[in-house]
VODO-356130 format. One record per residue (C-alpha): residue number from 0; x, y, z negated. Coordinates in nm, 3 decimals, padded with zeros to 5 digits. Layout:
bapa n=NUM | east=X | north=Y | up=Z
...
# end
This chain:
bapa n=0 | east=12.570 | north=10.081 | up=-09.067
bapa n=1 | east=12.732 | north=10.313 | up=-09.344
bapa n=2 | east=13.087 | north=10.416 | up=-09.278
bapa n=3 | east=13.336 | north=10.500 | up=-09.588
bapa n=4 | east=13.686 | north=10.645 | up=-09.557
bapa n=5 | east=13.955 | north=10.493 | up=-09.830
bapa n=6 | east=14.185 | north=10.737 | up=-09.921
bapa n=7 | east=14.518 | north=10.579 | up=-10.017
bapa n=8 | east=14.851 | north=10.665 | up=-10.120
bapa n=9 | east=15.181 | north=10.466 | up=-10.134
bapa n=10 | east=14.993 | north=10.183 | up=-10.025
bapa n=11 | east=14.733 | north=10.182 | up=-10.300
bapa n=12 | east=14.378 | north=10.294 | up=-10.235
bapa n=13 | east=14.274 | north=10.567 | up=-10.492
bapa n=14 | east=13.988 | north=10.564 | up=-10.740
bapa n=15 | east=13.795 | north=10.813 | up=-10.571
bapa n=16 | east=13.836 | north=10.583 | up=-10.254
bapa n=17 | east=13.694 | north=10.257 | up=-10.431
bapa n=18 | east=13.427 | north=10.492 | up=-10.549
bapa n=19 | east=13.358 | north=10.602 | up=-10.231
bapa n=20 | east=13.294 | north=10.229 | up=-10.151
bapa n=21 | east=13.039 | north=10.159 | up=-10.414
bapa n=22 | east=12.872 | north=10.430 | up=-10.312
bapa n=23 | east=12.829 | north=10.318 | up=-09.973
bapa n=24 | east=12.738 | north=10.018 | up=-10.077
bapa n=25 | east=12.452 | north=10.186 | up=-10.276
bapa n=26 | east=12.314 | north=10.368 | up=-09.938
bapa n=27 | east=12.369 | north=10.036 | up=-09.730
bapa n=28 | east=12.176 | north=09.844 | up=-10.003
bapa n=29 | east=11.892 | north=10.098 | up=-09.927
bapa n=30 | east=11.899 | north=10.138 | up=-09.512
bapa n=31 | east=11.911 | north=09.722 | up=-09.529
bapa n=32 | east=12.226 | north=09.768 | up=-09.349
bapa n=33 | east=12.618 | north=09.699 | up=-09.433
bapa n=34 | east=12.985 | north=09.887 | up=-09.534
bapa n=35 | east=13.273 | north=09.957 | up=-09.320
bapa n=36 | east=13.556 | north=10.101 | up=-09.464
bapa n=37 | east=13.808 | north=10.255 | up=-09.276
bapa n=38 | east=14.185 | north=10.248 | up=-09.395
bapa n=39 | east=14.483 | north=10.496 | up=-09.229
bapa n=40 | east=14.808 | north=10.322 | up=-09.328
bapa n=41 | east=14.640 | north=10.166 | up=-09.614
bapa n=42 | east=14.771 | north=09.836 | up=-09.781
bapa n=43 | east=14.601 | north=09.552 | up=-09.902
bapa n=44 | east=14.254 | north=09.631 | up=-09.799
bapa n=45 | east=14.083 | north=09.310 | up=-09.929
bapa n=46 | east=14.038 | north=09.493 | up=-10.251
bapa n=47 | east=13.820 | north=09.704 | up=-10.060
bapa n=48 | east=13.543 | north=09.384 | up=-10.069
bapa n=49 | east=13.574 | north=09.383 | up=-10.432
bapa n=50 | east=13.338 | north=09.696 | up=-10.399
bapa n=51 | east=13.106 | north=09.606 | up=-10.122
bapa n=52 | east=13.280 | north=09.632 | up=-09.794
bapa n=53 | east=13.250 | north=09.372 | up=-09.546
bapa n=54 | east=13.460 | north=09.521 | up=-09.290
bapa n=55 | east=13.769 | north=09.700 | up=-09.256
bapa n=56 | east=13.902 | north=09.917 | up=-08.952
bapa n=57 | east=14.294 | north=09.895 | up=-09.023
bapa n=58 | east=14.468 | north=10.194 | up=-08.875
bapa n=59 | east=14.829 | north=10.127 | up=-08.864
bapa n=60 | east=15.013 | north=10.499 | up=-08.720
bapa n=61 | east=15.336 | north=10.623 | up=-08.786
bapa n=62 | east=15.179 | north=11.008 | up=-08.678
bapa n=63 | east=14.916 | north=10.989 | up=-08.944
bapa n=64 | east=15.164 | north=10.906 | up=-09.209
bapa n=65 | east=15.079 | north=11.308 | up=-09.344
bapa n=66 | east=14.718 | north=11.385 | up=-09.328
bapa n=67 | east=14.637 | north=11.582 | up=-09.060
bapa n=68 | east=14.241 | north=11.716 | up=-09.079
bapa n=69 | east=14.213 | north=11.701 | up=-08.669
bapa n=70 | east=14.411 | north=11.377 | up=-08.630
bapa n=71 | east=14.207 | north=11.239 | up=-08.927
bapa n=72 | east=13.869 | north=11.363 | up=-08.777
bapa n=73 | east=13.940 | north=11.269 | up=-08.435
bapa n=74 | east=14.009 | north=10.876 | up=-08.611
bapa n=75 | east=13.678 | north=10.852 | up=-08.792
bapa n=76 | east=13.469 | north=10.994 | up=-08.531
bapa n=77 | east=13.595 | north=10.703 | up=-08.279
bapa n=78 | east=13.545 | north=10.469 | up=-08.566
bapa n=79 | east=13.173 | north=10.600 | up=-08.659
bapa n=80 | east=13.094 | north=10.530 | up=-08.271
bapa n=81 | east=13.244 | north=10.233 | up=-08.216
bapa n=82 | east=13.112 | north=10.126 | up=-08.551
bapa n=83 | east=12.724 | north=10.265 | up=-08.439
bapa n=84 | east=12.746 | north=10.454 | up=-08.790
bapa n=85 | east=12.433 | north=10.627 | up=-08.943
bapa n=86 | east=12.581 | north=10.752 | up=-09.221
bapa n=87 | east=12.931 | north=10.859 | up=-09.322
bapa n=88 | east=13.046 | north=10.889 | up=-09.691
bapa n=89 | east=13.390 | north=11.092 | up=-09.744
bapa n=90 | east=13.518 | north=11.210 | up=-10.082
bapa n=91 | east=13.552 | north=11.515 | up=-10.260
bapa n=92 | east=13.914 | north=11.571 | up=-10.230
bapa n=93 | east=14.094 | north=11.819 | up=-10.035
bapa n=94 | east=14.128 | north=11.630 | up=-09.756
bapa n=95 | east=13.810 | north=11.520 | up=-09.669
bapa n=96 | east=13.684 | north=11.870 | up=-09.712
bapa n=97 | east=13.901 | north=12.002 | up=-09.443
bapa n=98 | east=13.808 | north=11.748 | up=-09.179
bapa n=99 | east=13.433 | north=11.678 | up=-09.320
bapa n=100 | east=13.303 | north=11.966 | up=-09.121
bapa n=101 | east=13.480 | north=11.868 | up=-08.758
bapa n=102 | east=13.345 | north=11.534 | up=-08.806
bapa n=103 | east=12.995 | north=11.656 | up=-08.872
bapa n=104 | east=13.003 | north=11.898 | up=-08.485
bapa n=105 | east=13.203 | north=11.578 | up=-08.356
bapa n=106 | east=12.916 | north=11.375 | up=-08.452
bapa n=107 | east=12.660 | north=11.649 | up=-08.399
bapa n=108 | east=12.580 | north=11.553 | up=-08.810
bapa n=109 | east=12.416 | north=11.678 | up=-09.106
bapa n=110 | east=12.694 | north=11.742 | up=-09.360
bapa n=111 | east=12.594 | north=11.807 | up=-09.748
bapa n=112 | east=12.924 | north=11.816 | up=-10.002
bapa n=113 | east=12.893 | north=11.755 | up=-10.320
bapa n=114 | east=12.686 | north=11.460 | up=-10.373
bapa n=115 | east=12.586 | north=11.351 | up=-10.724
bapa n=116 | east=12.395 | north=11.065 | up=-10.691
bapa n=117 | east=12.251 | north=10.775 | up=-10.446
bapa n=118 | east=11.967 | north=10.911 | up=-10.184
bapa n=119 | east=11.639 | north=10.990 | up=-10.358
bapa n=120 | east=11.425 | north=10.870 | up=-10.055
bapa n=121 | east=11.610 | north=10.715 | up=-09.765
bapa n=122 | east=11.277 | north=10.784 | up=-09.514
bapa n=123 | east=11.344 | north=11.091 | up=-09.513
bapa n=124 | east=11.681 | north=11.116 | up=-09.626
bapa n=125 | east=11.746 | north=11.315 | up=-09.916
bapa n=126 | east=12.012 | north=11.372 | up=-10.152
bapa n=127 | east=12.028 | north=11.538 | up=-10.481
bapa n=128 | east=12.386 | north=11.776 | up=-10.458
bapa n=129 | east=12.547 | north=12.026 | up=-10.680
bapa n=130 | east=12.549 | north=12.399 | up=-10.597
bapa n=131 | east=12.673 | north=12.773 | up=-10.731
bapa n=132 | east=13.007 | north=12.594 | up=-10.860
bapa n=133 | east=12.813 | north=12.332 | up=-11.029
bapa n=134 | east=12.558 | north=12.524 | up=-11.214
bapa n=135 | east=12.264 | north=12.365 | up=-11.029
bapa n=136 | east=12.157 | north=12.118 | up=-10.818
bapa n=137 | east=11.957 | north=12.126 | up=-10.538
bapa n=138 | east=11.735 | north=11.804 | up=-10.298
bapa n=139 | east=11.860 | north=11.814 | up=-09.953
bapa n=140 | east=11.684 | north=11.657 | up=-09.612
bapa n=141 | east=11.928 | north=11.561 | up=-09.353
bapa n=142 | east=11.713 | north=11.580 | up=-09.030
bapa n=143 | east=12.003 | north=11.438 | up=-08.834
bapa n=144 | east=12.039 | north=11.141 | up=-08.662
bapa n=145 | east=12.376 | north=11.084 | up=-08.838
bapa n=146 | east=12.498 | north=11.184 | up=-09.156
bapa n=147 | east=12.800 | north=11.297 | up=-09.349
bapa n=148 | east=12.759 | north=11.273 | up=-09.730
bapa n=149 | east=13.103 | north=11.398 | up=-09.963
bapa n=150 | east=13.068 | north=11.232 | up=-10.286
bapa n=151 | east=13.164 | north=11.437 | up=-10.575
bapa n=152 | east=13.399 | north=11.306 | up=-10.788
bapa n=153 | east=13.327 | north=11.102 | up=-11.118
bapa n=154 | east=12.967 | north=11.092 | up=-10.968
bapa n=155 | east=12.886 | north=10.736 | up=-10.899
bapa n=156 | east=13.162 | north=10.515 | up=-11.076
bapa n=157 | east=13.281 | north=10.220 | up=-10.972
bapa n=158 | east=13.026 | north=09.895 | up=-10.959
bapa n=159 | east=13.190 | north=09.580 | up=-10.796
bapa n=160 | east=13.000 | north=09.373 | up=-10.548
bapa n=161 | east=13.232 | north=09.112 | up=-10.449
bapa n=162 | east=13.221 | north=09.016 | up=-10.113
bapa n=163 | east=13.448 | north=08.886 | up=-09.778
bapa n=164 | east=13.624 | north=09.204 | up=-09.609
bapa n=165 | east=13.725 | north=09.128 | up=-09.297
bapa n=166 | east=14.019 | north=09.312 | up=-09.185
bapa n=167 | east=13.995 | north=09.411 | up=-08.776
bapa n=168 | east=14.321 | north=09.623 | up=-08.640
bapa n=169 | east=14.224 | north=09.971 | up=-08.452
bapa n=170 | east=14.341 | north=10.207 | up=-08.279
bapa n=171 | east=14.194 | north=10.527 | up=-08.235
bapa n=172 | east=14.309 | north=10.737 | up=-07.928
bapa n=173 | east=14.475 | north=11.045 | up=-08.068
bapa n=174 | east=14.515 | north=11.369 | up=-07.942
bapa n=175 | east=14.858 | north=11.486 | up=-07.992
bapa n=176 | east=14.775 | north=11.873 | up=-07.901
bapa n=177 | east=14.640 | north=11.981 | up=-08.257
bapa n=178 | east=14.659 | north=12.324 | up=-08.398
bapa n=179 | east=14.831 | north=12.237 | up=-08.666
bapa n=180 | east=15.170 | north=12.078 | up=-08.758
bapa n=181 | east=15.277 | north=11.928 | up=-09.091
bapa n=182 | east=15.634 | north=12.063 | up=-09.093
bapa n=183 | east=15.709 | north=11.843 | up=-09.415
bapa n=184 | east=15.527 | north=11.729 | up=-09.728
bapa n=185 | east=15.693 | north=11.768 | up=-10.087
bapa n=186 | east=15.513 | north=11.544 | up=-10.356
bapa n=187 | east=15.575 | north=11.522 | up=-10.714
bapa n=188 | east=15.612 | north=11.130 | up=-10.784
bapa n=189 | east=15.629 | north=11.155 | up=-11.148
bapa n=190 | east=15.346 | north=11.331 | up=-11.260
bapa n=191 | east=14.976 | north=11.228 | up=-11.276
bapa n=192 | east=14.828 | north=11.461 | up=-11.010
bapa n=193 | east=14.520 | north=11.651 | up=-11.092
bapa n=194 | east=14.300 | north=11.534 | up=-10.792
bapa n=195 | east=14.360 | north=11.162 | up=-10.928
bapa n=196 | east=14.353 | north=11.220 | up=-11.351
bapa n=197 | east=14.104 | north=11.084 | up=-11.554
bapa n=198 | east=14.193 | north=11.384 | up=-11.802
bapa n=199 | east=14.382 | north=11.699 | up=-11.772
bapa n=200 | east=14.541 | north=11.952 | up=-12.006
bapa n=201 | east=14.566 | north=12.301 | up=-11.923
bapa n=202 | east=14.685 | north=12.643 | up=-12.076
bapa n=203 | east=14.647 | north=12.947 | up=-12.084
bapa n=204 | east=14.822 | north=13.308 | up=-12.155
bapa n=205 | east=14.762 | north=13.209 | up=-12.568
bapa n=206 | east=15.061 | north=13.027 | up=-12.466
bapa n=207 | east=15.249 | north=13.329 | up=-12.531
bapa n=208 | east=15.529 | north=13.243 | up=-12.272
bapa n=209 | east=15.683 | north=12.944 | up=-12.023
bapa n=210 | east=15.936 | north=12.796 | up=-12.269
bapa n=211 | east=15.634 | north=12.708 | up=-12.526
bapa n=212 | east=15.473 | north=12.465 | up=-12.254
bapa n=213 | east=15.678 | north=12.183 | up=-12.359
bapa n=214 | east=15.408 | north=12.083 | up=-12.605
bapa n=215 | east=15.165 | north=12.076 | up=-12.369
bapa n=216 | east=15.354 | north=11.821 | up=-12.135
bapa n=217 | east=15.400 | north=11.589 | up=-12.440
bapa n=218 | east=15.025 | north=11.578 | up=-12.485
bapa n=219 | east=14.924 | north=11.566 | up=-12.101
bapa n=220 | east=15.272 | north=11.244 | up=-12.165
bapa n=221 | east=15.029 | north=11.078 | up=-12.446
bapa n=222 | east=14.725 | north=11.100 | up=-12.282
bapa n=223 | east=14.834 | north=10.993 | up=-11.955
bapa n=224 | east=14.705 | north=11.289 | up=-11.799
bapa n=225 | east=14.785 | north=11.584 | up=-11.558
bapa n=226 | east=14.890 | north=11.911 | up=-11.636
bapa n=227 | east=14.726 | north=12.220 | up=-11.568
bapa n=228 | east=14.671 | north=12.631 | up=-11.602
bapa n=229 | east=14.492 | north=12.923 | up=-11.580
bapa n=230 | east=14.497 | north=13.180 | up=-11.299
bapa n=231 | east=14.702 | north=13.436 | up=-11.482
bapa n=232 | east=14.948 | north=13.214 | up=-11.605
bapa n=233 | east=15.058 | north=13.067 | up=-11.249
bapa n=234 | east=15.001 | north=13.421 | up=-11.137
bapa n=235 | east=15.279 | north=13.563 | up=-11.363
bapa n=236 | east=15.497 | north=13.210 | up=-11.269
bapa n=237 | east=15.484 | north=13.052 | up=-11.572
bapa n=238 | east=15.368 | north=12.744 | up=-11.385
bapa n=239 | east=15.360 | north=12.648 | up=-11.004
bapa n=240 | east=15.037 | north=12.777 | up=-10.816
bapa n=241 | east=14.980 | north=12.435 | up=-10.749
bapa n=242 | east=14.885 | north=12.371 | up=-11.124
bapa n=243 | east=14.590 | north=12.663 | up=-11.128
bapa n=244 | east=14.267 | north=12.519 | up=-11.128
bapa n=245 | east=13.927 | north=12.726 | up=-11.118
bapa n=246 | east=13.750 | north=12.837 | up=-10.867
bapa n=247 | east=13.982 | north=12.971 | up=-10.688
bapa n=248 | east=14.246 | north=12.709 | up=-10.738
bapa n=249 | east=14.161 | north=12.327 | up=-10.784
bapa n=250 | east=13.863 | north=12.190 | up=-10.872
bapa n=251 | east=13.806 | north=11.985 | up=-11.174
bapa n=252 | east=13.628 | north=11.697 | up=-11.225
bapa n=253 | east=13.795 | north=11.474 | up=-11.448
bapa n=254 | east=13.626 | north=11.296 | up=-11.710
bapa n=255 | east=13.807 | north=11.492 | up=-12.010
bapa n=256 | east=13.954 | north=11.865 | up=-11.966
bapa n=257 | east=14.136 | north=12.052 | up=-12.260
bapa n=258 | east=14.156 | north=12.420 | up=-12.274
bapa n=259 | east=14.423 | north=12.573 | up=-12.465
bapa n=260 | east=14.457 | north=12.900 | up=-12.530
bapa n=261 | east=14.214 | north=12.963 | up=-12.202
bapa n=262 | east=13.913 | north=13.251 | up=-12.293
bapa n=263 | east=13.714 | north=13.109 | up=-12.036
bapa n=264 | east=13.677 | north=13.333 | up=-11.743
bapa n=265 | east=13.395 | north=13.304 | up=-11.513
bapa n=266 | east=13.596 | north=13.205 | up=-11.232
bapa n=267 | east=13.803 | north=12.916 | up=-11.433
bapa n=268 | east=13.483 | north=12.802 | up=-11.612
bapa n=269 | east=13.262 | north=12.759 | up=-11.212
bapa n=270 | east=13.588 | north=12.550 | up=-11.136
bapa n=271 | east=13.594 | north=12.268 | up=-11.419
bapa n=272 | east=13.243 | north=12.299 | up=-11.435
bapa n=273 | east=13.229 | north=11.918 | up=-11.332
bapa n=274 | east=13.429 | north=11.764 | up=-11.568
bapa n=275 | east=13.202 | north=11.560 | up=-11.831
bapa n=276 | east=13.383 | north=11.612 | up=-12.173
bapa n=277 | east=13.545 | north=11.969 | up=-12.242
bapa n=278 | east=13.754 | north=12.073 | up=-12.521
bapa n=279 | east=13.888 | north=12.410 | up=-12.566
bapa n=280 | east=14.160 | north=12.494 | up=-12.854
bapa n=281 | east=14.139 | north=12.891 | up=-12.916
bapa n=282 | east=14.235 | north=13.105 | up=-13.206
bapa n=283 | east=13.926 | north=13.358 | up=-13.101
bapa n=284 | east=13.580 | north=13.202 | up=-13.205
bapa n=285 | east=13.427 | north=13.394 | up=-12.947
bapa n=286 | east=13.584 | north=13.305 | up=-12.665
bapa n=287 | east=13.386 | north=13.225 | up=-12.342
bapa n=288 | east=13.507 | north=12.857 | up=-12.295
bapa n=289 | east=13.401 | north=12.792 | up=-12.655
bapa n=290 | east=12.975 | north=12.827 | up=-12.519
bapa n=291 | east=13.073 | north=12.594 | up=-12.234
bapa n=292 | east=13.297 | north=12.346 | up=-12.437
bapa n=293 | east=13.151 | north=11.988 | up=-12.582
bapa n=294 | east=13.418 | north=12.048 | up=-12.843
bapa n=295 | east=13.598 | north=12.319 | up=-12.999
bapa n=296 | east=13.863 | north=12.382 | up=-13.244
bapa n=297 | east=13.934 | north=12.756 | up=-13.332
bapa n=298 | east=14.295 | north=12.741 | up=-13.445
bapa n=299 | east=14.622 | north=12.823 | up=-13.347
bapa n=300 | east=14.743 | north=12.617 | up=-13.079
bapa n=301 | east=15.110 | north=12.634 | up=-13.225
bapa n=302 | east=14.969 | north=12.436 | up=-13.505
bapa n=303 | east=14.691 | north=12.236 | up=-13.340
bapa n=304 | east=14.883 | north=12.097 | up=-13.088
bapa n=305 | east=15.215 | north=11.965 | up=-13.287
bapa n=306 | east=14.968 | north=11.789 | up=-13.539
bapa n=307 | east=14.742 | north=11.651 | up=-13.224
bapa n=308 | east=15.023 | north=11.501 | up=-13.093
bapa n=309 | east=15.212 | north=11.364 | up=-13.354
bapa n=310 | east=14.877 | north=11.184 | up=-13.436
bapa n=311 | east=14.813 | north=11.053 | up=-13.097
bapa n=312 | east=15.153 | north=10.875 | up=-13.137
bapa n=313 | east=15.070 | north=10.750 | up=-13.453
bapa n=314 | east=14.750 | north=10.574 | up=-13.321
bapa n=315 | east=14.904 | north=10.446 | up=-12.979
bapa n=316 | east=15.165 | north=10.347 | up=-13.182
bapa n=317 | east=14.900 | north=10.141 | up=-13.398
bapa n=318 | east=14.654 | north=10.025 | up=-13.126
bapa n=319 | east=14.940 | north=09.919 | up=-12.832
# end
């Protein structure tokens, strides 16, 4: 039996969640086995069958209303036994990263992050998974009698395979005496986040200053997509830390990322690495990001931007 957390959030699973569940569906297709998805204060889980699931474990817990990687862990490694799971399948988000590993020495698992595709061979198990921040990719066996698989993002898509989920209430035994507390949890409800968007625009220190970013939000307010920066610029507080992506801020994967005024460090190129179309807007034509972007324009973003917007408008405007 394959086992697949569901992320969700205000009561709605994410994408990455339903992906998650096609994905498992994919590796249960191949074992000859079936899907159980496992929902923490989900809601309606019977979308979860539109993607192959034909159960559901319903957790329903006031203490795991803020994710908690030892709580969480502790939850999925009663389900995986009670469940006689083979293999798990997690996302690539924050959260599953943190608790990914405790499930694995819970489970005594094989864990391999960063999963691209469905298992090349199933007898013996192997999966194809990204490595050195996305610039190669590498076959890995998992000897282990179980398995934990995180499923990079964007990596599968979604493919429905409608069937019956039945819904079963449980309740995991908890152990209140973890090591770490959530104190509180402050969450921007207004804003498309950049774990969830489909496309995200970021900036850079061609931005010249903090007051010119206002251009920026009306494009990311078009496009329907999160907002973003370089290192430097949260660094000097331009923007909040929690808007630096890169290697050593948030991953990337979305499926369109726009550079502006970024040069295209190293570090920031290893961290969007993933994302499938790249656009970079730079007045310098020899800028790093522009040997790493699909598309490039070399102009000056105080002029490239205005225009690209006002356009945009113009053909939402014209196509609803």
């Amino acid at each position: 039996m394959v086992l697949v957390y569901t992320e969700s959030e205000g009561g709605k699973f994410k994408k990455i969640a339903l992906e998650a569940v096609s994905y498992a569906k994919g590796v249960a297709d191949m074992m000859g086995t079936s899907v159980t998805a496992l929902s923490i204060n989900g809601g309606d889980t019977s979308e979860l069958g539109t993607y192959g699931a034909t159960k559901v474990l319903e957790v329903s817990n006031d203490s795991l209303n803020n994710f908690n990687a030892e709580s969480y862990a502790d939850a999925l490694t009663q389900a995986a036994k009670k469940e006689n799971a083979k293999v798990l399948v997690l996302t690539a988000s924050a959260n599953s990263k943190f608790m990914a590993p405790l499930i694995a020495v819970n489970l005594n698992a094989g864990y391999v992050p960063n999963v691209t595709s469905l298992p090349t061979s199933a007898t013996p198990f192997v999966v194809k998974h990204s490595v050195f921040s996305s610039k190669a990719f590498s076959s890995t066996e998992i000897t282990t009698d179980i398995k934990v698989i995180g499923l990079a993002k964007n990596a599968y898509g979604l493919k429905e395979d409608v069937t019956n989920a039945n819904a079963e209430s449980f309740s995991p035994e908890l152990n209140g005496n973890t090591s770490t507390i959530v104190v509180s949890v402050d969450k921007a409800t207004d804003k498309v986040t950049i774990a969830d968007a489909e496309i995200v625009v970021s900036a850079g220190r061609g931005l010249k200053g903090p007051e010119n970013w206002g251009m920026v939000e009306e494009l990311a307010e078009i496009l329907g997509a999160a907002t973003a920066c370089s290192k430097p610029v949260s660094d000097m507080g331009w923007r909040p830390h929690g808007e630096h992506v890169g290697q050593t801020g948030k991953p990337v994967a979305s499926n369109l990322y726009i550079a502006i005024g970024i040069s295209g460090a190293i570090q920031h190129l290893a961290g969007i690495n993933s994302s499938k179309i790249k656009v970079v807007i730079n007045t310098d034509a020899e800028a790093p990001f522009f040997k790493a972007a699909d598309y490039g324009i070399v102009g000056d973003a105080f002029e490239v931007i205005p225009q690209l917007n006002e356009k945009l408008k113009i053909f939402k405007a014209q196509n609803g």
